[in-house]
C-alpha positions in Angstrom: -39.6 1.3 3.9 -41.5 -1.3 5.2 -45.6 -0.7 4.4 -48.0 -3.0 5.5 -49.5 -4.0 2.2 -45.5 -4.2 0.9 -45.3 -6.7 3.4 -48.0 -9.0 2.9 -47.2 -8.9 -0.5 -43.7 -9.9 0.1 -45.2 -12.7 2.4 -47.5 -14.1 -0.7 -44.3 -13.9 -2.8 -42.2 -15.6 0.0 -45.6 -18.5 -0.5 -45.5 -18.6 -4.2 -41.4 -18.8 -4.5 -41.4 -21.6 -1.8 -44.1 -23.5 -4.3 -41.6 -22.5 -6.9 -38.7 -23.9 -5.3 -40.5 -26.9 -4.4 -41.4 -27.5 -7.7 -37.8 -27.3 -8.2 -37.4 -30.3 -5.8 -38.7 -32.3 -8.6 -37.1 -31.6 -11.2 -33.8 -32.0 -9.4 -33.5 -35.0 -11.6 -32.5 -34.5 -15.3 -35.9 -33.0 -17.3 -38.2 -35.9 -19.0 -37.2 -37.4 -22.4 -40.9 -36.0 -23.0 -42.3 -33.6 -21.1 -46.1 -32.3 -21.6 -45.1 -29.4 -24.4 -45.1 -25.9 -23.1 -48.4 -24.3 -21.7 -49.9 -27.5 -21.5 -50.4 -29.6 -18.6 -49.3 -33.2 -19.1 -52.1 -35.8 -18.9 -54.1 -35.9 -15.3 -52.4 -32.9 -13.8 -54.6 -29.6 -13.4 -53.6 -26.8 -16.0 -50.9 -24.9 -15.0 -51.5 -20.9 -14.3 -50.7 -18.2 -17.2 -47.3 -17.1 -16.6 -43.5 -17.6 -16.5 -42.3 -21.2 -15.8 -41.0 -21.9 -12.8 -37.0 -21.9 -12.4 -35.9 -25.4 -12.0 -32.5 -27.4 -11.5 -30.8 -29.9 -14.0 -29.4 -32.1 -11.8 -29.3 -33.7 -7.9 -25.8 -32.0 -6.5 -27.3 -28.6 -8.4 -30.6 -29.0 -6.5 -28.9 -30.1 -3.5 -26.2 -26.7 -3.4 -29.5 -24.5 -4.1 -31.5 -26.4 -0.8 -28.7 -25.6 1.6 -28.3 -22.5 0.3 -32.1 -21.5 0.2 -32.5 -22.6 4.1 -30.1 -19.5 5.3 -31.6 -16.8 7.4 -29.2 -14.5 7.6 -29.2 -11.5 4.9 -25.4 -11.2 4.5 -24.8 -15.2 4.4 -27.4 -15.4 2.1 -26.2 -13.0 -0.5 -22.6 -15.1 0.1 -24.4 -18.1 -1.0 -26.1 -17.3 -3.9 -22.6 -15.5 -5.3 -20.9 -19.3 -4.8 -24.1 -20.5 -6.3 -23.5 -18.7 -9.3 -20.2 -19.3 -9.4 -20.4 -23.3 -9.8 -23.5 -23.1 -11.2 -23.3 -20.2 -13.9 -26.2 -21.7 -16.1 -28.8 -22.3 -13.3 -31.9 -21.2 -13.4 -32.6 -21.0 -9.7 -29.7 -18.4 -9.0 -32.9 -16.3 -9.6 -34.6 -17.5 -6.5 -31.6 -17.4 -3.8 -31.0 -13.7 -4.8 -34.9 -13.0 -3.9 -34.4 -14.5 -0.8 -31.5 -12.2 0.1 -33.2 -9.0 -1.6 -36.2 -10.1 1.0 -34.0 -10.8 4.1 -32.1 -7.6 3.6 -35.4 -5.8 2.9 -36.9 -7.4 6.5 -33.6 -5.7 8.3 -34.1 -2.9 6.6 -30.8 -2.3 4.7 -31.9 -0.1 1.8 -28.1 -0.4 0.2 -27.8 -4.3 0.1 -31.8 -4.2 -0.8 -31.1 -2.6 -3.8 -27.7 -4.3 -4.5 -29.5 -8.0 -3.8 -32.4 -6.6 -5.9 -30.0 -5.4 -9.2 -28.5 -8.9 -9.0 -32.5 -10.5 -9.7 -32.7 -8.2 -12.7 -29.9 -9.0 -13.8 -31.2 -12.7 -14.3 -34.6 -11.8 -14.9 -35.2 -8.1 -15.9 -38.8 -8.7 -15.8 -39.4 -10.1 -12.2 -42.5 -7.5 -10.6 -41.2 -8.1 -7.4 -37.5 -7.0 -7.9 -38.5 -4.2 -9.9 -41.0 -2.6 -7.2 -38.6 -3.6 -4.6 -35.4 -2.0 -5.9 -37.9 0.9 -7.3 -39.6 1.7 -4.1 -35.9 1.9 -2.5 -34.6 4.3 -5.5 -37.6 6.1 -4.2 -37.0 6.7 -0.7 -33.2 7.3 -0.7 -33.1 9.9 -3.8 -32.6 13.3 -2.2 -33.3 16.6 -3.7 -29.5 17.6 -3.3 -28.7 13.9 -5.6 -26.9 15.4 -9.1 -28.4 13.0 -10.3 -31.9 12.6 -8.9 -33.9 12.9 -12.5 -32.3 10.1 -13.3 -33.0 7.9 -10.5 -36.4 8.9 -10.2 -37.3 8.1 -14.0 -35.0 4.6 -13.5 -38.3 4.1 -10.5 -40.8 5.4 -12.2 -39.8 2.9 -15.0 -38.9 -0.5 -13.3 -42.4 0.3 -11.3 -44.5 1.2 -14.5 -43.1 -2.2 -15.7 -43.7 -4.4 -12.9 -47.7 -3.9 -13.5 -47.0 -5.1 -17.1 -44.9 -8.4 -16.1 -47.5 -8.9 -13.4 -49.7 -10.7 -16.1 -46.6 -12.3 -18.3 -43.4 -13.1 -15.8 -45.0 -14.4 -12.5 -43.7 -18.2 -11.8 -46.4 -19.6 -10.3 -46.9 -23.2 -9.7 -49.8 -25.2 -10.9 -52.6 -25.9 -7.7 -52.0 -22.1 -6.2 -54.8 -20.3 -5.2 -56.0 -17.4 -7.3 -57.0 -15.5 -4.3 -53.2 -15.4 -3.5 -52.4 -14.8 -6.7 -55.2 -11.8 -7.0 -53.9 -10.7 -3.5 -50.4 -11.1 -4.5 -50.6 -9.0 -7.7 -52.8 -6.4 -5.6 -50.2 -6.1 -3.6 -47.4 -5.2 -6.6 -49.7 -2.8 -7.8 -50.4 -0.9 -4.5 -46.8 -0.3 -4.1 -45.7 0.2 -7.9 -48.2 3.5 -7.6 -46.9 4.6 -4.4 -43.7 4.7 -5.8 -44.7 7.0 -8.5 -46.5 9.5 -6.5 -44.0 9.1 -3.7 -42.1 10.9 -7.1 -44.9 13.1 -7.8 -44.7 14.4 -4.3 -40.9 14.8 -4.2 -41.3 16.7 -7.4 -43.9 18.8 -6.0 -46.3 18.0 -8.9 -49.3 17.4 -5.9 -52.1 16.5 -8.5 -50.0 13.9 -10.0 -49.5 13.0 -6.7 -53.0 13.0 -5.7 -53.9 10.7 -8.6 -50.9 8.0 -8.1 -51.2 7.9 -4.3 -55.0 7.6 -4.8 -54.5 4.5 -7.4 -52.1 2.7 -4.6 -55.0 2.5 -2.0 -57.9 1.8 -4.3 -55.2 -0.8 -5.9 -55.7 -3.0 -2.1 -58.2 -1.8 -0.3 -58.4 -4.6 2.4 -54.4 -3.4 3.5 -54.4 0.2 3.5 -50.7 1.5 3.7 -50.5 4.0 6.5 -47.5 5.9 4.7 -49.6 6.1 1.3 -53.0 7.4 3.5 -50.8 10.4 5.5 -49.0 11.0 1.9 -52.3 11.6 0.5 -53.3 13.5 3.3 -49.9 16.1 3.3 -50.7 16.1 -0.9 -54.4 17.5 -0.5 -52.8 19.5 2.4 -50.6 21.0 -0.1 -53.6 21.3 -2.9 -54.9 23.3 0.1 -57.9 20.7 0.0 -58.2 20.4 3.8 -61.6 18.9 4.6 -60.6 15.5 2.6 -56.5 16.1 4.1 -57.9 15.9 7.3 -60.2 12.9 6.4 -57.1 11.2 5.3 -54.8 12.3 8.3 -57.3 10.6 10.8 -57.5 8.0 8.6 -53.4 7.5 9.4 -53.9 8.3 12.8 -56.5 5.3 13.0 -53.8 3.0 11.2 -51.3 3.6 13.6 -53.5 3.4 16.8 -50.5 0.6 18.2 -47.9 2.3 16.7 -48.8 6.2 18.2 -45.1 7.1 18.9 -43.4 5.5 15.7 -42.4 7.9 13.0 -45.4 7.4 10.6 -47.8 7.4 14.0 -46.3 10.6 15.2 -46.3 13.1 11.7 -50.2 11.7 11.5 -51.3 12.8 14.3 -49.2 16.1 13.6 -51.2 16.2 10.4 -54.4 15.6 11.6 -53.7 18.4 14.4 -52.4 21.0 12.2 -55.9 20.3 9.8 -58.4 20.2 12.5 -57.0 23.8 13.5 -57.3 24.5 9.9 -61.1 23.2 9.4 -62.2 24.6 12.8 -61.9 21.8 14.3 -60.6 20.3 18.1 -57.3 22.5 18.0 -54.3 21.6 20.4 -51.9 24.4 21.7 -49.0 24.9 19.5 -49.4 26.5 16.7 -49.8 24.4 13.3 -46.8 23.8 11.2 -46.3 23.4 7.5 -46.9 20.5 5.9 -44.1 18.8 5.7 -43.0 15.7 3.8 -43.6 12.3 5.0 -41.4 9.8 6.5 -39.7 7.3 5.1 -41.5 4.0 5.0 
């Protein structure tokens, strides 16, 4: 589930939240009798970005419960915290920010179930967070099976949360005043990439391939400079499918380039099956065994 351009993404997000949080560090103090009104910047402070405000605490022992709970590493322990969080502090607004931390650390061990679980808990708070939607989209994604009764359903629950992220992208990101826009561009570029490889991750399951072709497409032109390896060998098994082999096999060497230090992980392995089974195809350099169908791609 982990794709490169997921992850830097994630990291940017992990950059903006800690701004986010420390801009929670000030406000741990009661809120100014008069603060600068909303969407303006009070007097000799740079303008703040367009956007959500950032999630701030009321008062010192709130702030103080959110620190210690923020600085835990561990994915289980963290989820822990933020419930007794929300338990003495039912009102806060950072309850937000220690449930993203435990979506991410359970996302970085790769536990799709408490990923998706940590994830529901953000939305709950903020239904419009891009980064909880995608991530508890993207997971919806990978783990609905054809044999699910109720698949449809879960893959138009994905398909929505991930349509919506790249609306809220532009209205509900909490980002503090002084952050780059590069990261900002980079971070956004990042949502998108994986909102449409979600949806033609869908396409693909569904075996609409053109829809496929176009979503899958739209996730790599989305970030360019962090191509996901997953999305490039999806494309490649879509066009394989559309029987478009000269551009498949493009796209399967493609993969195979992206995984050159990864050659025997799962994504490295069914590229360079892929790019095999098309260069016998094409009339190209063919190994030995003969070429299997295509077949569909691992799991991120």
């Amino acid at each position: 589930m982990k794709r490169s351009a997921v992850i830097l993404a994630l990291a940017i997000a992990g950059i903006l939240s800690f701004a986010v949080s420390a801009g929670a560090q000030t406000s741990g103090q009661p809120a100014a009798q008069n603060p600068a009104p909303a969407g303006q910047a009070a007097p000799g402070a740079a303008a703040p970005p367009a956007g959500k405000r950032p999630p701030q605490t009321k008062s010192q022992p709130e702030f103080d419960a959110w620190k210690a709970a923020a600085g835990i590493a561990d994915a289980a322990a963290s989820e822990k915290a933020a419930d007794d969080f929300a338990t003495k502090f039912p009102d806060s607004e950072v309850r937000v920010l220690l449930y993203k931390n435990a979506m991410r650390l359970y996302l970085n061990a790769n536990n799709s179930e408490k990923t998706e679980v940590t994830g529901r808990k953000v939305l709950s708070l903020d239904g419009d967070d891009p980064e909880a939607l995608v991530t508890v989209a993207e997971v919806i994604a990978e783990r609905t099976r054809d044999t699910d009764m109720d698949k449809d359903q879960r893959y138009a629950e994905a398909i929505s949360m991930a349509q919506k992220a790249m609306q809220t992208l532009e209205t509900d990101l909490s980002v503090p005043a002084g952050t780059p826009q590069e990261r900002i561009d980079a971070y956004k570029a990042g949502v998108r990439s994986q909102a449409y490889s979600i949806i033609g991750t869908i396409d693909f399951k569904k075996e609409d391939y053109p829809a496929a072709q176009e979503n899958l497409q739209k996730s790599i032109d989305a970030f360019p400079s962090e191509p996901s390896a997953v999305d490039v060998l999806r494309l490649a098994l879509t066009l394989d499918k559309l029987q478009k082999y000269p551009d498949a096999l493009k796209l399967a060497n493609r993969a195979v380039d992206l995984t050159q230090k990864q050659e025997t992980s799962v994504v490295g392995t069914a590229a360079r099956r892929e790019r095999d089974r098309l260069q016998q195809l094409t009339g190209g350099a063919a190994p030995a065994p003969a070429p299997a169908p295509a077949q569909t791609p691992p799991k991120n």
